[in-house]
LOVO-711267 format. One record per residue (C-alpha): x, y, z. Coordinates in pm, 1 decimal, decimal comma. Example, Ala and Ser with C-alpha at 12.3 -4.5 7.8 and 13.67 -1.06 7.14 Angstrom:
2
1230,0|-450,0|780,0
1367,0|-106,0|714,0
//
This chain:
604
924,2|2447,4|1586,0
1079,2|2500,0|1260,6
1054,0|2800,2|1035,5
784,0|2764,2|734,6
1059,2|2929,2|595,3
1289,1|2584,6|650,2
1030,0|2372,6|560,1
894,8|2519,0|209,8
1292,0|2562,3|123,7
1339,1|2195,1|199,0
1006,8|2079,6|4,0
1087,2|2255,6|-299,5
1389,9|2090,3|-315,1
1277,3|1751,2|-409,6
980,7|1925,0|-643,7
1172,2|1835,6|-1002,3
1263,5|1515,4|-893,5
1019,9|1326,4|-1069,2
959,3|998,2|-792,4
965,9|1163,3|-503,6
705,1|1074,7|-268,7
631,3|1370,5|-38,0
530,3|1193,2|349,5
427,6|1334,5|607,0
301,3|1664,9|530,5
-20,5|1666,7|756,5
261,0|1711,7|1071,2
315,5|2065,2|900,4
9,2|2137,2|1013,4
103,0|2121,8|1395,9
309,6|2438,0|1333,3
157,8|2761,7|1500,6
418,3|2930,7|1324,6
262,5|2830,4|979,6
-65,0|2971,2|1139,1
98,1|3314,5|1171,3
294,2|3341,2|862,4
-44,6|3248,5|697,2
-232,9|3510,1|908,7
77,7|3769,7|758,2
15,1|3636,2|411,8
-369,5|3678,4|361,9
-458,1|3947,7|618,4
-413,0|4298,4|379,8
-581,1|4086,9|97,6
-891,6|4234,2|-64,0
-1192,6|4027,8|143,3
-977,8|3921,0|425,3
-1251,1|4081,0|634,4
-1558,7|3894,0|486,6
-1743,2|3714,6|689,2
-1846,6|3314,3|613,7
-2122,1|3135,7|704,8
-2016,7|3167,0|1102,0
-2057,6|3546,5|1057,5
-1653,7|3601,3|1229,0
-1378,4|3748,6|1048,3
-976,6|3714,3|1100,5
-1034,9|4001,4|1361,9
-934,0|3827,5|1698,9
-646,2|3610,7|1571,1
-431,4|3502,1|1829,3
-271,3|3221,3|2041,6
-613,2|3085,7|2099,8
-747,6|2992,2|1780,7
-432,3|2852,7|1684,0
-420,5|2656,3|1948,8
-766,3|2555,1|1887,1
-717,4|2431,9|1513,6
-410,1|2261,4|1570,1
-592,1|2020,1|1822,3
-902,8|1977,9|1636,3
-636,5|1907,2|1317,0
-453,3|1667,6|1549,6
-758,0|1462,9|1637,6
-878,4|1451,0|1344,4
-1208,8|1642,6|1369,7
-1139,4|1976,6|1199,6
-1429,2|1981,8|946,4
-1464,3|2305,5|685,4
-1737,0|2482,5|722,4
-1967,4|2522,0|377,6
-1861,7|2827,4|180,9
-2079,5|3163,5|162,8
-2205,4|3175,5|-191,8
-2198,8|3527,4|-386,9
-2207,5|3623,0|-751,5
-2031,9|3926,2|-891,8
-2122,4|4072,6|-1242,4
-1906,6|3909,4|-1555,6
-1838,2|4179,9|-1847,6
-2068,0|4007,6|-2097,6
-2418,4|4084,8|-1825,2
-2370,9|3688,6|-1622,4
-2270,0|3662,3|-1284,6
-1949,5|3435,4|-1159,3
-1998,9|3233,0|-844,2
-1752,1|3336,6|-552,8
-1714,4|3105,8|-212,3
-1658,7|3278,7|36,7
-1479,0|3089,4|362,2
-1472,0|3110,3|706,3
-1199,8|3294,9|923,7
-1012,7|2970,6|1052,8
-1060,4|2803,4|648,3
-905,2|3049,9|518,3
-591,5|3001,5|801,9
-556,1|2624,6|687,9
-630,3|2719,3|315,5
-351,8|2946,5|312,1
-117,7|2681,2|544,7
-209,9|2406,7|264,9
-170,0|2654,6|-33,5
229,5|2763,8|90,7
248,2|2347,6|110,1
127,9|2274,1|-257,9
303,4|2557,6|-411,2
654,7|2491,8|-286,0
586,2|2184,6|-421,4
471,9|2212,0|-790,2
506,7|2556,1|-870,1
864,6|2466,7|-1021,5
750,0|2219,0|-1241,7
496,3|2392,5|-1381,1
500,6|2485,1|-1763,6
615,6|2793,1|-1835,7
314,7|2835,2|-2093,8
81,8|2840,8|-1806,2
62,5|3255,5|-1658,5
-209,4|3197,0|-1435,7
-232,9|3255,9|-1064,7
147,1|3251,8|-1027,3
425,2|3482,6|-897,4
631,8|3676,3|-1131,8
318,0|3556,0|-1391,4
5,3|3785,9|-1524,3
-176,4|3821,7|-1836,1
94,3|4097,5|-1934,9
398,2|3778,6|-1954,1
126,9|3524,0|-2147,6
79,5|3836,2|-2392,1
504,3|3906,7|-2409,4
514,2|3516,3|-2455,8
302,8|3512,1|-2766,6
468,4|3811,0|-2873,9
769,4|3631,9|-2868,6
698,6|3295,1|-2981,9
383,8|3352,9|-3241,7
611,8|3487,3|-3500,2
390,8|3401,8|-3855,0
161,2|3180,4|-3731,6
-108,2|3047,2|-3968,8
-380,8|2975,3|-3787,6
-512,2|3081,5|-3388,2
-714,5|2831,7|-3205,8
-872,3|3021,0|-2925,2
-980,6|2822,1|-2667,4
-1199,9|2820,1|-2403,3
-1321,3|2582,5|-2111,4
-1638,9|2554,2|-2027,1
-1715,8|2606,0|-1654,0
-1393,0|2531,9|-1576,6
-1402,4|2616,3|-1160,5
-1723,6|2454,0|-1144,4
-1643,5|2102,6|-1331,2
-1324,8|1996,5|-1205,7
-1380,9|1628,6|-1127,4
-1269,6|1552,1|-741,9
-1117,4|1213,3|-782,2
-923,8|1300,1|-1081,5
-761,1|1599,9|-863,9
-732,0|1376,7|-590,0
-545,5|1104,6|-748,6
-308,5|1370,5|-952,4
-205,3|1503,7|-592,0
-122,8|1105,7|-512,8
143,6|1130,4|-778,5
355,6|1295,7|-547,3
194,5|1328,2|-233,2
230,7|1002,4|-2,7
11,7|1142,1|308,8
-305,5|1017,1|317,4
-396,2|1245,4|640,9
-278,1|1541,5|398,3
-522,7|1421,1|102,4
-794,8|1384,8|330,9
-768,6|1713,6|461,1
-818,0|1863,6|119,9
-1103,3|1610,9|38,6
-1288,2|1735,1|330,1
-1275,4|2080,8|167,8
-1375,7|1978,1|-167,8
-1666,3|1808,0|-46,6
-1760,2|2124,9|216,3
-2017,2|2206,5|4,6
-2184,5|2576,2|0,1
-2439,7|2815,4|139,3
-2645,3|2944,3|-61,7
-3006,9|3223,8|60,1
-2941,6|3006,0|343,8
-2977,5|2660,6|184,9
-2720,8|2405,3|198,4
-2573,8|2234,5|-157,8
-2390,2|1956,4|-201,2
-2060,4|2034,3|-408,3
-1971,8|1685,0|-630,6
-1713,3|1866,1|-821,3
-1519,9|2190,4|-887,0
-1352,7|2454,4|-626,8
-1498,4|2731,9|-494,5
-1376,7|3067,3|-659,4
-1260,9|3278,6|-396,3
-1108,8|2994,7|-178,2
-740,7|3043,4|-38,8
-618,0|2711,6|-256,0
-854,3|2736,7|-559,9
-592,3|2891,5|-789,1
-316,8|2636,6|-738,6
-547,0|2339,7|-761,8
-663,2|2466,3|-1057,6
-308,7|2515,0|-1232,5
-220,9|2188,5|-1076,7
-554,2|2022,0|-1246,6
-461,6|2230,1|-1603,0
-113,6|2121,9|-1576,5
-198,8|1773,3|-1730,1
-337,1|1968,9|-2011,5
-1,7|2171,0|-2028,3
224,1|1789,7|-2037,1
-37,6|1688,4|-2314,2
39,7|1986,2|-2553,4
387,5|2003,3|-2491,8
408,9|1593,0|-2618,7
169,7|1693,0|-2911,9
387,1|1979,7|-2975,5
721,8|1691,0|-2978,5
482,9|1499,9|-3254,4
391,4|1771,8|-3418,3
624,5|1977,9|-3517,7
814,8|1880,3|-3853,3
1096,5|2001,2|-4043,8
1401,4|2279,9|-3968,1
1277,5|2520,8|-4249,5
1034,4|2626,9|-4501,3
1157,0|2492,7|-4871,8
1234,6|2765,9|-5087,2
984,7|2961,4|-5253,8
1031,2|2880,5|-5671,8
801,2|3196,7|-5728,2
1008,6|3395,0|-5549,0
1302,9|3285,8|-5717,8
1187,7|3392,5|-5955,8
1114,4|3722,3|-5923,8
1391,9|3793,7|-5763,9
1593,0|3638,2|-6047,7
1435,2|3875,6|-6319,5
1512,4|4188,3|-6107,3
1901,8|4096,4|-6048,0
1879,5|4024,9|-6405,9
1753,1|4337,0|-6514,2
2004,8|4541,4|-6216,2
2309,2|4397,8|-6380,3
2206,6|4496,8|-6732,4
2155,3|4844,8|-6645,5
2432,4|4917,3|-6431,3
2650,5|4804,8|-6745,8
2504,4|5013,4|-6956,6
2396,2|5304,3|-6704,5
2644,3|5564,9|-6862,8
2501,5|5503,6|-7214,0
2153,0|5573,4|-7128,2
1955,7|5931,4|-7160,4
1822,7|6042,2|-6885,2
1436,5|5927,2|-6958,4
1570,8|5579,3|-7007,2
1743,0|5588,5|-6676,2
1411,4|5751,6|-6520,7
1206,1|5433,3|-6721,3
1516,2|5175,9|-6558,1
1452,2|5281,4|-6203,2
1074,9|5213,5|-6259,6
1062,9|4865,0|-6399,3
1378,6|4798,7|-6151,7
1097,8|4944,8|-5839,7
808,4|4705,8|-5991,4
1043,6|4425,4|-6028,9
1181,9|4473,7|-5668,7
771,2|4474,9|-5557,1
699,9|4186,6|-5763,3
980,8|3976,1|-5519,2
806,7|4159,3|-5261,7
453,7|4053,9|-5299,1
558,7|3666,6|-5257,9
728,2|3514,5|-4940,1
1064,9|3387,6|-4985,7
982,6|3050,3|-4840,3
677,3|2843,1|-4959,3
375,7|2942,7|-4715,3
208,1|2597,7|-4776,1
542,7|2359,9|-4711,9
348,0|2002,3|-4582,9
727,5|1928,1|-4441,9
749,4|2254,5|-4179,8
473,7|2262,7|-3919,3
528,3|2436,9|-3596,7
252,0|2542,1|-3287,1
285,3|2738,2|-3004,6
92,4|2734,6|-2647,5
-2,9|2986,4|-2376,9
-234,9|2930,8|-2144,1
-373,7|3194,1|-1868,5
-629,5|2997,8|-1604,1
-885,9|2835,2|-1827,2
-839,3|3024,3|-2148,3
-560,2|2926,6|-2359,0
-470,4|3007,1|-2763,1
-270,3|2792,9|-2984,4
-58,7|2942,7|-3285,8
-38,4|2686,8|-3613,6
177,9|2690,0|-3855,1
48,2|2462,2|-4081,7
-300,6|2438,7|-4268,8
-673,5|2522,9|-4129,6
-720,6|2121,3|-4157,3
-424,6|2085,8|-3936,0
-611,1|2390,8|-3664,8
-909,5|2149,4|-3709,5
-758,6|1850,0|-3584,9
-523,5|1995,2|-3357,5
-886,4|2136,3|-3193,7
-1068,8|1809,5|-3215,4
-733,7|1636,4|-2992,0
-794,0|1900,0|-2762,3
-1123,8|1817,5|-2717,5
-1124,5|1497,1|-2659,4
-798,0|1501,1|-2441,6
-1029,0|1734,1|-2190,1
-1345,6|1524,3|-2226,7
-1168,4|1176,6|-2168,9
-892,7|1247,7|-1933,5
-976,1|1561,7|-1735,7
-1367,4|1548,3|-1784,6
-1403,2|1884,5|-1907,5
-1585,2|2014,6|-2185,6
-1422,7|2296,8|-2439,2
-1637,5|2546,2|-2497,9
-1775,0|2551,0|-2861,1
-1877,8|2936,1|-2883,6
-1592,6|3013,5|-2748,3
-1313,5|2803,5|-2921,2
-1297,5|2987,7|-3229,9
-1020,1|2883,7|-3532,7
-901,4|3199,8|-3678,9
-717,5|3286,3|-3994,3
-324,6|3482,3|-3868,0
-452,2|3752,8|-4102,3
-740,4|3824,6|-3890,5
-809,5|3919,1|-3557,1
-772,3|3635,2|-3279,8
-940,8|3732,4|-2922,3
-700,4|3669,7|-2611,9
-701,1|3815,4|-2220,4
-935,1|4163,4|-2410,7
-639,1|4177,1|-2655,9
-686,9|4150,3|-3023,6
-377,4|3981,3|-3179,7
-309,6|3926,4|-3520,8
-16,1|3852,7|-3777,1
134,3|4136,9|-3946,0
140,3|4115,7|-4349,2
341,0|4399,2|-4387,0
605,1|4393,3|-4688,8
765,2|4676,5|-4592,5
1186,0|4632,4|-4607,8
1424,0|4769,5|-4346,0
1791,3|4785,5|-4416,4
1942,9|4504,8|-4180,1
2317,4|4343,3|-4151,2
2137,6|4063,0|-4398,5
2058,0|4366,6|-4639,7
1750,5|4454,7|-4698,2
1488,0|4238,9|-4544,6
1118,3|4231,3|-4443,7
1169,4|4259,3|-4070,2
797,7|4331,5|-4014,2
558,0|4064,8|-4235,4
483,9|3786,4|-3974,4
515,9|4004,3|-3684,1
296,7|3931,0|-3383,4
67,8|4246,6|-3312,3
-124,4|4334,0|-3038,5
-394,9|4595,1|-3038,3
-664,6|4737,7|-2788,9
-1044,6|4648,5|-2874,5
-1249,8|4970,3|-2932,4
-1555,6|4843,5|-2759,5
-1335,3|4739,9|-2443,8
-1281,9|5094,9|-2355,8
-1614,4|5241,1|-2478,8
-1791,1|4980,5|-2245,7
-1571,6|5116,3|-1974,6
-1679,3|5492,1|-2041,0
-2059,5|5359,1|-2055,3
-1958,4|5128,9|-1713,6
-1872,9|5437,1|-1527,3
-2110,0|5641,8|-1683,7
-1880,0|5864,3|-1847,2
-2086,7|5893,4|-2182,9
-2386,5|5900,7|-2365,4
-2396,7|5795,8|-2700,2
-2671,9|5974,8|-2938,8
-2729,4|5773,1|-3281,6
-2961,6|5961,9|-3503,8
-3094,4|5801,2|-3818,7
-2904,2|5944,6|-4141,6
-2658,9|6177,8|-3930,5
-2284,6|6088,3|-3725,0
-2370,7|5941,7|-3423,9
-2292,7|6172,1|-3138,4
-2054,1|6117,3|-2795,0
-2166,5|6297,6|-2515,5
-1970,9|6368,6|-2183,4
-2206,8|6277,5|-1862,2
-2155,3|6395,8|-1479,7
-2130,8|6141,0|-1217,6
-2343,9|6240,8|-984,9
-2241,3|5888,1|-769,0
-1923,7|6074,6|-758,7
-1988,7|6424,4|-666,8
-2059,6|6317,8|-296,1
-1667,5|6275,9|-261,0
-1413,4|6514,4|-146,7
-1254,7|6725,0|-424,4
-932,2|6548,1|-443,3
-1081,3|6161,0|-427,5
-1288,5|6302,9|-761,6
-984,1|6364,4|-934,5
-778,4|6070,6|-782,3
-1082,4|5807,8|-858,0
-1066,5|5979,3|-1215,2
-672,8|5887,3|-1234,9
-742,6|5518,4|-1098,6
-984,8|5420,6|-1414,8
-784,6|5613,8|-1646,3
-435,3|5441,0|-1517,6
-577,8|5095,0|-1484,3
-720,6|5113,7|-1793,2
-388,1|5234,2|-1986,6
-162,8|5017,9|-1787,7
-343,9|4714,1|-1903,1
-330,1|4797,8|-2294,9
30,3|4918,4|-2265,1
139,2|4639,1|-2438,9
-80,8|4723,6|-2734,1
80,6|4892,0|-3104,4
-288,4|5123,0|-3097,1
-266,3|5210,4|-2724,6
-286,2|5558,6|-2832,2
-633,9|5532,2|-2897,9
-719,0|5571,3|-2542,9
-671,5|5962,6|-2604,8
-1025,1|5913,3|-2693,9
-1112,4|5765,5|-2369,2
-914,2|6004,9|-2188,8
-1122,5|6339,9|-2392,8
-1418,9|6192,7|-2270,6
-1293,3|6116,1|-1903,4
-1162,1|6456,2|-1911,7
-1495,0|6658,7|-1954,9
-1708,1|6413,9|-1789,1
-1479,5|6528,3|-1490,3
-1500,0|6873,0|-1571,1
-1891,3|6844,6|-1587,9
-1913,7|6611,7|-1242,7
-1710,8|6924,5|-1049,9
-1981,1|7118,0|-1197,6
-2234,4|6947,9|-1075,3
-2063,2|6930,2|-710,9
-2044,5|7342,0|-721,8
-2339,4|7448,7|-910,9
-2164,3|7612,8|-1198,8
-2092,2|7579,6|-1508,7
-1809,6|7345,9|-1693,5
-1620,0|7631,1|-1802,0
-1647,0|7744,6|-1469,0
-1544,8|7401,4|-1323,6
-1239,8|7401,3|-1514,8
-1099,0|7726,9|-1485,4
-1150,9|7707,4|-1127,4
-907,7|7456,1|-1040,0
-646,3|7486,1|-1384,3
-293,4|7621,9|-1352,0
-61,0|7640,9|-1598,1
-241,2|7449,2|-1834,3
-346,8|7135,9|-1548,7
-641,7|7087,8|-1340,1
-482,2|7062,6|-987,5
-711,0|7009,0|-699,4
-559,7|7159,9|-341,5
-573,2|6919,7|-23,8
-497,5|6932,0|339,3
-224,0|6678,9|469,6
-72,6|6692,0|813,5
309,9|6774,8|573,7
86,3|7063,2|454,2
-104,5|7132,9|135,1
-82,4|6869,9|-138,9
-223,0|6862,6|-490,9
-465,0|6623,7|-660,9
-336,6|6645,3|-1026,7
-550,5|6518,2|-1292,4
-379,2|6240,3|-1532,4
-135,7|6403,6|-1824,7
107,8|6119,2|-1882,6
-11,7|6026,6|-2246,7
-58,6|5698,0|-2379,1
261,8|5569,3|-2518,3
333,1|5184,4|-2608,8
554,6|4992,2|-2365,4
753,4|4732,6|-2498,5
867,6|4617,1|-2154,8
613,2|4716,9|-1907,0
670,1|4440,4|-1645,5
1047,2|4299,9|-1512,8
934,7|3890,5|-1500,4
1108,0|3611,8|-1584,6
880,2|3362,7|-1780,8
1094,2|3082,6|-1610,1
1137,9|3223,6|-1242,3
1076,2|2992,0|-933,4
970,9|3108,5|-628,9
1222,7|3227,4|-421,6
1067,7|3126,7|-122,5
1318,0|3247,5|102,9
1216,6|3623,8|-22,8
803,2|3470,5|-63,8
815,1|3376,5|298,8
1055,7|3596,7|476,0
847,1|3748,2|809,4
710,7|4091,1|744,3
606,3|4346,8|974,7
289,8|4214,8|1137,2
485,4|3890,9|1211,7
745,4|4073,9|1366,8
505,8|4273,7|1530,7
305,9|3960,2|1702,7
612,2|3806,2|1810,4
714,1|4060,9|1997,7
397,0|4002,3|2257,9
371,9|4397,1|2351,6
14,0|4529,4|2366,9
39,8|4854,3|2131,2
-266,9|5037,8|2324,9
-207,2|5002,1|2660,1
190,7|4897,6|2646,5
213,2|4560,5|2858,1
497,5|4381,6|2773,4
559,2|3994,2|2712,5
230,8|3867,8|2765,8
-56,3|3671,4|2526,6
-161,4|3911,8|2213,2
-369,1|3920,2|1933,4
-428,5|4126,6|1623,9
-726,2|4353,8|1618,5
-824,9|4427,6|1241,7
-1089,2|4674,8|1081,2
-1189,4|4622,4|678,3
-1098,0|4994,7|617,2
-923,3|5289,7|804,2
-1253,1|5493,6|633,2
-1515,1|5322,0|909,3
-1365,5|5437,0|1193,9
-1514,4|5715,1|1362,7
-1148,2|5822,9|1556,0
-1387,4|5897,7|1859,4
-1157,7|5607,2|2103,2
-783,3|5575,7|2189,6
-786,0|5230,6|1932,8
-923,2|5418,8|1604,4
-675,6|5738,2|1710,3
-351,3|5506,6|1713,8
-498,1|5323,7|1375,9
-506,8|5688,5|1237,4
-194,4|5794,1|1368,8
5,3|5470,5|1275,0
-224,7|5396,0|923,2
-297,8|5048,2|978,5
-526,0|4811,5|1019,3
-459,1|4636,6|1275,6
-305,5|4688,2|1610,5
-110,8|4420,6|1830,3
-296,6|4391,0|2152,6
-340,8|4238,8|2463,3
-684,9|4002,0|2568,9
-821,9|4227,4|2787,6
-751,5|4519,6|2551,4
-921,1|4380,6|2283,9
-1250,9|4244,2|2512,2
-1283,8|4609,7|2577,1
-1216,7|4706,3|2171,4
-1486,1|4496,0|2051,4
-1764,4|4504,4|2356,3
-1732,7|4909,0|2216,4
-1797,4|4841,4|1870,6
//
């Protein structure tokens, strides 16, 4: 059998040739070595361990149940089971719907996912930062950073329901564009139409993918990627013109001030030294006067420009042009979606708003900076800041994270300041000393290393004052004593350091003190990187491991394994020989024979 490796390489070659028909891609499917590098691919992955409807988990994998799904996908009678439906909590107080699949879906999920991406991921658009290697909401931000530059107008966008309303036989016939496999389309059907579980009631799904699902993300950018084709043609129509027309106001302004420069540098030496002192004043209000206009005309009909970045199912258009033009450009959008994709844009949500004020994107704010400030360039001096792309942190993102961990109590009393108050977490005083501080450093962290990117990141010193003493206070709570107490128990030199035992010896638990500076480049990607699928799907260690066919308990060599797996090293007990070697080694999972894993899990 050939490498996944081989075949993905091959695959991707033909992706940017535009008719090639891809055949035969259900055979891939025959491959136990796919099964495996897909096992290697999803097993450390955050709900690898969640059950589906059939109550079994990727503990177990072996031989076997590859075997098993490669005849049932020979014969034609593999059929997904429904998906497990749960909601999680959404920032604004609703719940998102997430499908959760069974053990063996997820295999052929992942199998058919490696499939689809060698094939499109190059030819996606490198506006779209969704769901894609080398890709996050940190390069869609850089991208607007870098392409934005004095924008008139934001459209923010928004799709209603996107997950939920993608129409099956529109996806289905996009994937016949390039797929030629009918076997391989049907295989995917079958999972669209799996339907879900939900208290134990069977639904029907008609359209949409399940959130959650192994393939979900790269059917969705393959879906949106129509969308992507249709701006980047309006964006060809469009745009107009090379450059703004000269602004006559500006002119002249800055005709009157070189006007005024030359007549009193001729007669400089003849002037006292209050008319020099008046000179330099009318020459300052002159130079502000050129200042307070744009050197090309704002309003030019013949220069229109707009950008594009999309991330998932939110997107935000930049217009350079009038609010008519933002209007229009909206109402295209709209109907584009509604006629063609069968999607509906999301009225409350796609918002048209003025450069000078405050567009909403991925929790950023982002605006167009007006500043007339001058900076002394090769060009002379020049107003390297007005039309600047800015980015900036929302204060009520991180005040509803202090009130989301329960960091703070705010006090508003009628006629005075309202008050902040540091609170104890009592949910957290349960945990040993060190996990306090380290949990601490987690939410502080993830919350800085998101905004990083922002010009007012600083402003999370004020979430990090209140972090700070609600710590101090939940340490107080664990040891009865006061805050003062709390803190000068554990403070050296100036920084709370919490002492821990580790088998190298005593470690320390240091609470946060890096500061909150601004990064400019706070993540190495490549906005137009492919895949490099050789690196992507290179085996790792548990591959190497399961190839090798040695039992790691009880050391039998060359014989039939398969991978034992636990959720989290934290529920083992460490009472048998199996949870000692996971302790020992820190993994979760352990290469071993049949009969040693009969015995493993008739114990548990």
């Amino acid at each position: 059998m050939r490498s996944p490796k081989v075949i993905l390489e091959n695959l991707q070659k033909h992706s940017k040739e535009d008719n090639y028909k891809y055949e035969r891609l259900y055979r891939n499917l025959y491959n136990p070595e796919f099964y495996l590098q897909a096992y290697q691919n999803i097993y450390a992955n955050k709900g690898a361990m969640t059950s589906g409807i059939d109550g079994m988990t990727l503990d177990g994998f072996g031989k076997d149940v590859v075997e098993n799904l490669i005849l049932q996908i020979k014969n034609h009678t593999y059929q997904p089971n429904p998906v497990k439906r749960v909601y999680i909590p959404k920032k604004n107080g609703k719940k998102r719907p997430l499908g959760i699949s069974s053990s063996a879906d997820k295999l052929v999920q992942e199998v058919i996912r490696m499939i689809l991406e060698s094939i499109y991921e190059p030819t996606f658009s490198k506006r779209s930062h969704g769901f894609r290697h080398d890709k996050s909401c940190h390069t869609a931000l850089q991208q607007i950073q870098a392409t934005f530059t004095s924008v008139k107008w934001f459209v923010e966008g928004d799709i209603k329901g996107y997950f939920d309303n993608i129409d099956h036989h529109i996806l289905v016939n996009i994937l016949r564009e390039r797929i030629k496999d009918e076997s391989f389309i049907e295989l995917i059907w079958k999972f669209l139409k799996s339907g879900y579980m939900e208290n134990w009631k069977y639904n029907s799904t008609y359209s949409g993918v399940a959130q959650g699902s192994g393939f979900s993300p790269i059917l969705a950018n393959l879906y949106l990627d129509k969308f992507d084709k249709f701006i980047e043609k309006y964006k060809e129509n469009f745009d107009k013109g090379n450059e703004r027309k000269f602004n006559a106001d500006y002119g002249k302004f800055q005709g009157r001030y070189q006007r005024y420069n030359e007549k009193c540098r001729k007669n400089w030496n003849n002037m006292t030294e209050i008319e020099r002192q008046n000179a330099k004043s009318k020459l300052e209000q002159l130079r502000n006067d050129s200042l307070s206009v744009p050197s090309k005309d704002p309003m030019d009909s013949n220069y229109k420009r707009i950008q594009y970045t999309r991330y998932c199912d939110d997107f935000l258009i930049g217009v350079i042009g009038s609010k008519n033009d933002a209007i229009k450009i909206k109402q295209d959008i709209k109907e584009f979606l509604q006629n063609e994709l069968k999607l509906e844009l999301s009225d409350e949500k796609t918002l048209i708003t003025s450069g000078k004020n405050k567009a909403k994107f991925l929790s950023y704010e982002i605006t167009i900076s007006q500043d007339t400030k001058t900076k002394k360039t090769a060009r002379g001096q020049c107003r390297v800041f007005n039309g600047r792309v800015k980015l900036y942190v929302p204060k009520e993102k991180w005040i509803n994270k202090l009130k989301q961990y329960n960091m703070i109590k705010i006090i508003n009393t009628k006629g005075r300041k309202e008050k902040w108050k540091p609170l104890e977490r009592g949910e957290l005083a349960f945990l040993n000393p060190n996990e306090i501080v380290m949990k601490y450093n987690e939410q502080i962290r993830g919350l800085y290393n998101y905004y990083k990117l922002a010009s007012n990141v600083s402003v999370l010193n004020k979430y990090y004052y209140i972090a700070e003493y609600s710590m101090y206070k939940t340490f107080a709570l664990k040891y009865r004593i006061t805050m003062t107490q709390a803190k000068l128990k554990f403070t050296k030199n100036g920084i709370f350091s919490v002492p821990y035992e580790t088998k190298a010896g005593t470690k320390y638990a240091t609470f946060y003190n890096g500061g909150f500076t601004k990064s400019k480049n706070p993540m190495k990607a490549n906005e137009d990187i492919i895949p490099d699928y050789a690196e992507l799907y290179k085996p790792k260690e548990l591959y190497k491991r399961f190839k090798k066919k040695k039992c790691e308990l009880c050391g039998k060599d060359n014989i039939e394994v398969k991978v034992h797996q636990v959720a989290s090293l934290k529920d083992l007990t460490y009472s048998s020989e199996w949870e000692i070697l996971m302790k020992n080694k820190n993994r979760k999972t352990l290469i071993v024979c049949n009969e040693c894993h009969r015995l493993i899990t008739y114990n548990m």
